[in-house]
C-alpha positions in Angstrom: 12.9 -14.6 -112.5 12.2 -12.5 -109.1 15.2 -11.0 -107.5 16.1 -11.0 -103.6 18.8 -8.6 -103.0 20.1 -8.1 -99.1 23.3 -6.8 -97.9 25.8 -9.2 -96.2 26.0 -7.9 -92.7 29.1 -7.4 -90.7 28.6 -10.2 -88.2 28.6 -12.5 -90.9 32.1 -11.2 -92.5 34.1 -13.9 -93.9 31.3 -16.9 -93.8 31.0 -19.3 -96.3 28.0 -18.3 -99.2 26.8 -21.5 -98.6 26.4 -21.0 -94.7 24.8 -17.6 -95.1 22.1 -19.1 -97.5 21.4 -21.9 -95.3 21.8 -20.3 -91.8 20.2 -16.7 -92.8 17.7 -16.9 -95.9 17.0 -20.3 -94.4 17.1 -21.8 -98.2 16.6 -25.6 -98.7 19.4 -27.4 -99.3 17.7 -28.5 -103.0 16.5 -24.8 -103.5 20.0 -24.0 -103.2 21.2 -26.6 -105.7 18.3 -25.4 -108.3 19.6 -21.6 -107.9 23.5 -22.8 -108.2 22.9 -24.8 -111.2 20.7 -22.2 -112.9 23.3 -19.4 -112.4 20.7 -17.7 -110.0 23.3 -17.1 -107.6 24.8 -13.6 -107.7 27.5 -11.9 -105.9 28.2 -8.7 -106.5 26.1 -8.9 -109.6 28.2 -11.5 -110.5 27.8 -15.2 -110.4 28.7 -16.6 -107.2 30.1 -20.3 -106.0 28.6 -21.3 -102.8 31.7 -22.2 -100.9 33.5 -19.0 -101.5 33.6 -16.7 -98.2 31.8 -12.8 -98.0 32.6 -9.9 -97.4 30.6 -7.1 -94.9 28.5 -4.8 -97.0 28.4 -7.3 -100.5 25.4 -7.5 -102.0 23.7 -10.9 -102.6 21.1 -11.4 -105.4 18.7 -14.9 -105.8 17.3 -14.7 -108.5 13.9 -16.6 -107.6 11.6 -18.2 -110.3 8.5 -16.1 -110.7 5.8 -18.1 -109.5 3.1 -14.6 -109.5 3.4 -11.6 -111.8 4.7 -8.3 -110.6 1.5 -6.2 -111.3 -2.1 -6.8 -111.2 -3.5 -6.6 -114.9 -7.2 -7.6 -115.1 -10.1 -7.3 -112.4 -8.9 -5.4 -109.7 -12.2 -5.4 -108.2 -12.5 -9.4 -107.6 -10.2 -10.0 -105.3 -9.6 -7.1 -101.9 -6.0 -6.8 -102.0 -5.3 -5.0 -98.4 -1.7 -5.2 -99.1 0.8 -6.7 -101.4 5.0 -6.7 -102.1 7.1 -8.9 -104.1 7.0 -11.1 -101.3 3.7 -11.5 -99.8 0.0 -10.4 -100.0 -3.2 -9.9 -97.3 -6.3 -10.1 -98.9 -9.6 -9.8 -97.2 -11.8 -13.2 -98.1 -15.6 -12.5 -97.9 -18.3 -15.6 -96.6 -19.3 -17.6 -97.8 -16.3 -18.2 -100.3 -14.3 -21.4 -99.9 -10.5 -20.5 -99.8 -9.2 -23.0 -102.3 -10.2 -24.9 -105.7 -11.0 -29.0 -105.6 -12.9 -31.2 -107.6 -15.3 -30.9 -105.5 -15.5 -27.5 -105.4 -15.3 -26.3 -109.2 -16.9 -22.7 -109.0 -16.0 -19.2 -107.2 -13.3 -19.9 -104.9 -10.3 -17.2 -103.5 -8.0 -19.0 -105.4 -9.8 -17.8 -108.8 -10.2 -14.8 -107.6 -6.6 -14.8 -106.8 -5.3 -16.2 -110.6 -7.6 -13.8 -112.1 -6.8 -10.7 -110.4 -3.1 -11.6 -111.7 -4.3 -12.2 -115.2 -5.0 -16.2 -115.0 -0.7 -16.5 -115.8 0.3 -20.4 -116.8 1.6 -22.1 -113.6 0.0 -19.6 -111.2 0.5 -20.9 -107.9 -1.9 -19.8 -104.9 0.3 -19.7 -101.4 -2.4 -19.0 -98.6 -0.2 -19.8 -95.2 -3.4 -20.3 -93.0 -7.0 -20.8 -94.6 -10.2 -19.7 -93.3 -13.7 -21.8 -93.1 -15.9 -20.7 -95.9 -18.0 -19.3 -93.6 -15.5 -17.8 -92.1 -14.4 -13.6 -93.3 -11.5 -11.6 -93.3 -7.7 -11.4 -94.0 -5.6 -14.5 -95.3 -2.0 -13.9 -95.6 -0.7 -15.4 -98.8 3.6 -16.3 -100.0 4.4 -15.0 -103.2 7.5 -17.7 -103.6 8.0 -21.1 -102.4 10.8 -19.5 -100.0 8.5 -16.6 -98.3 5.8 -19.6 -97.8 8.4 -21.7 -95.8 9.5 -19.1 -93.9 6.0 -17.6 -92.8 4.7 -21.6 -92.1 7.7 -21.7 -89.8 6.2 -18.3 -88.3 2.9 -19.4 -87.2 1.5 -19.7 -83.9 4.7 -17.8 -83.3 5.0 -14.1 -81.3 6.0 -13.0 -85.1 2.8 -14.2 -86.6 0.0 -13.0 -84.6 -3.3 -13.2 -86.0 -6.8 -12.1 -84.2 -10.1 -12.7 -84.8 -13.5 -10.9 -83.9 -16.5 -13.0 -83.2 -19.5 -12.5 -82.3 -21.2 -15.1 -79.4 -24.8 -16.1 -78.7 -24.8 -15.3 -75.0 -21.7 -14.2 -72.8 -18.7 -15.7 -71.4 -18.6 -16.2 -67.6 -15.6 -14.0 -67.6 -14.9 -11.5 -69.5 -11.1 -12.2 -70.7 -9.6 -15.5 -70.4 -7.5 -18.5 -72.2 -9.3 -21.7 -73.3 -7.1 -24.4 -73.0 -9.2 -27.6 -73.9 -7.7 -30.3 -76.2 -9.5 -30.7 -79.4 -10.1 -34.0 -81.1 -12.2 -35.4 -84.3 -15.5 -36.2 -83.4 -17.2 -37.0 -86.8 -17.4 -36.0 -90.4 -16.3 -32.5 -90.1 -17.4 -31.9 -86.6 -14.7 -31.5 -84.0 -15.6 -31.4 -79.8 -13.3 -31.1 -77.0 -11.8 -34.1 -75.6 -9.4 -35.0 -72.7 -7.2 -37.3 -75.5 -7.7 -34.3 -78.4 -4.5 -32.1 -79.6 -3.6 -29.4 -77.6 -5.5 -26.1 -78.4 -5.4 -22.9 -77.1 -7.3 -19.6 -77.2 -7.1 -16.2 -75.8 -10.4 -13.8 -75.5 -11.4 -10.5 -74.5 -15.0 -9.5 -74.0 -15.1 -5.7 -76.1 -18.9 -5.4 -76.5 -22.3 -6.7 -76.1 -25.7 -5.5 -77.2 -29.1 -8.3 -78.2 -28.1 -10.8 -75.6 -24.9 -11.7 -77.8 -21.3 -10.3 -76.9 -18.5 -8.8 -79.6 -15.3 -11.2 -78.3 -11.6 -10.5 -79.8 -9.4 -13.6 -79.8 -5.9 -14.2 -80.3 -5.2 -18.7 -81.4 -2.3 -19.9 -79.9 -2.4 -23.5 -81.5 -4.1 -23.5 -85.1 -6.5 -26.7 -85.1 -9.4 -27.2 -87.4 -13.2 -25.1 -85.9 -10.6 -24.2 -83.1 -12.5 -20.6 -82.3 -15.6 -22.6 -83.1 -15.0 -25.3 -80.7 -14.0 -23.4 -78.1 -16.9 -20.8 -77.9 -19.7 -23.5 -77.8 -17.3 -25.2 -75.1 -17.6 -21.9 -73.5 -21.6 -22.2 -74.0 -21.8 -19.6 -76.2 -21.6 -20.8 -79.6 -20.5 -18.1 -82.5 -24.1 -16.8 -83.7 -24.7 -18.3 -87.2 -22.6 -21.2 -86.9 -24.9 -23.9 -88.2 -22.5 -26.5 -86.9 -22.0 -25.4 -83.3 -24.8 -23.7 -82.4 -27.6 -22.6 -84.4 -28.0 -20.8 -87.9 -29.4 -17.5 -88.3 -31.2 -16.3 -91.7 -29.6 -13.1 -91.2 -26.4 -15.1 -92.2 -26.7 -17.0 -95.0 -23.7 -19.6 -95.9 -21.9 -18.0 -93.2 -21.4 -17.2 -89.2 -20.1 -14.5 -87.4 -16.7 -15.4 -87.3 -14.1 -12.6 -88.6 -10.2 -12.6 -89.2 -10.0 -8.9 -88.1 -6.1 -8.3 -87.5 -2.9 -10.1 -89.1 0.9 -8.5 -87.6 4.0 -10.4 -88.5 7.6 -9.7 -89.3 8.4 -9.7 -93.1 10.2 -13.0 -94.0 12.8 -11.0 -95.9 13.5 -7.7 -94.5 12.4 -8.4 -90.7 10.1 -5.5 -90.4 6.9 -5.6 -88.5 4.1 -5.7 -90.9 -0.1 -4.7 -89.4 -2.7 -5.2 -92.0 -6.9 -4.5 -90.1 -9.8 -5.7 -91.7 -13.0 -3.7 -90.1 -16.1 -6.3 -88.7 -18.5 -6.6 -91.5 -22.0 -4.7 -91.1 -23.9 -8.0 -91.2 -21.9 -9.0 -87.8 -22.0 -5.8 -86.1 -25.8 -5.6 -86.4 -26.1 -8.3 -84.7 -25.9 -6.2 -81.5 -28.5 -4.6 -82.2 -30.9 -4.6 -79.0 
């Protein structure tokens, strides 16, 4: 079991449990009838009924099932942890590694990486809240509990989830900070294009650099669709360098293009403090400016 212990604030003095759980820890109604029925419903250290009222200043305790480990046992150096609670974790994905297992992908992936760094533990689950292409680097946030992974979905594309991205472009925006609002629909296979009856995606980016006829962009998403930063750029007419999909592949960047998750700040789900994790551009990108 994992234990979530909060105080009950004053402004919620004399509220049903059950309303607190559902209206503040925003729990499922069936998570809530697992935790009841499994005595993981604490009060005062003691075990609680849902429909009694609280009092300011009690102390609730969940006890959560444990779906990861507390402590990293066995190769610390496989997976780069860049920070890590009881609640979440931001680890920092090199390219070309896919984010998650399938069949048909079967050999290095960040979820092994992720299972072994926590000692390969029966029922490990792997929580990643946004993925990254394979080619694509940098930080992934990841839920360490079914409830954290609800909470930070609901966060996305949300003022408290903000995540940015570096890139670097063959050639130069006409302007050197705008918003890319083009719709984005399927176009085939895996290829997406813009399209007047695509979803709705937008992008924000700022010019910060330039050097060997590319420029360094920082870009904030807005909407969260498939190739978004991708489509966007080569909409823009200038494609991220490397991307063998978009534009055009570079042997300097093998399996991958130069397409970085650089910057992640959110709130924490369960104590509501703002939480910055930086990832720095990798060396292969950055030389890329070279004149």
């Amino acid at each position: 079991m994992r234990p979530l212990t909060f105080r009950v604030a004053p402004e919620d003095d004399g509220r049903a449990l059950k309303r607190l759980l559902l209206g503040r820890v925003h729990l499922s109604e069936g998570a809530m009838r697992s935790l009841k029925f499994a005595g993981g419903i604490l009060l005062d250290g003691v075990p609680a009924r849902v429909t009694q009222p609280v009092r300011a200043g009690q102390t609730v305790t969940l006890l959560l099932p444990g779906d990861a480990p507390d402590l990293a046992v066995v190769r610390p150096d496989a997976l780069c942890v860049r920070l890590m609670d009881a609640h979440l974790m931001v680890v920092d994905k090199p390219a070309p590694l896919p984010t998650l297992s399938s069949a048909r992908q079967g050999g290095d992936t960040l979820q092994r990486r992720a299972a072994a760094y926590f000692g390969d533990p029966p029922g490990f689950v792997f929580r990643p809240v946004s993925r990254l292409d394979k080619g694509t680097s940098g930080l992934i946030v990841c839920a360490r509990g079914a409830l954290e992974q609800k909470l930070l979905s609901e966060m996305l594309h949300t003022d408290a989830f903000v995540r940015e991205y570096l890139a670097v472009a063959d050639g130069r925006p006409a302007r050197d900070a705008g918003v890319i609002d083009a719709p984005i629909a399927l176009e085939q296979g895996v290829r997406r294009c813009v399209a007047s009856d695509g979803r709705p995606a937008r992008t924000h980016y700022e010019v910060i650099g330039t050097g060997g006829g590319r420029a360094l962009l920082r870009l904030r998403l807005e909407t969260g669709r498939t190739h978004q930063i991708r489509v966007h750029l080569a909409h823009l007419g200038c494609p991220v360098a490397g991307d063998f999909l978009y534009g055009h592949a570079d042997p300097r960047l093998p399996g991958r293009f130069a397409l970085h998750s650089a910057r992640v700040s959110l709130r924490h789900p369960m104590t509501g403090k703002r939480v910055e994790v930086e990832s720095p551009l990798p060396e292969a990108l950055r030389a890329l400016l070279d004149p």
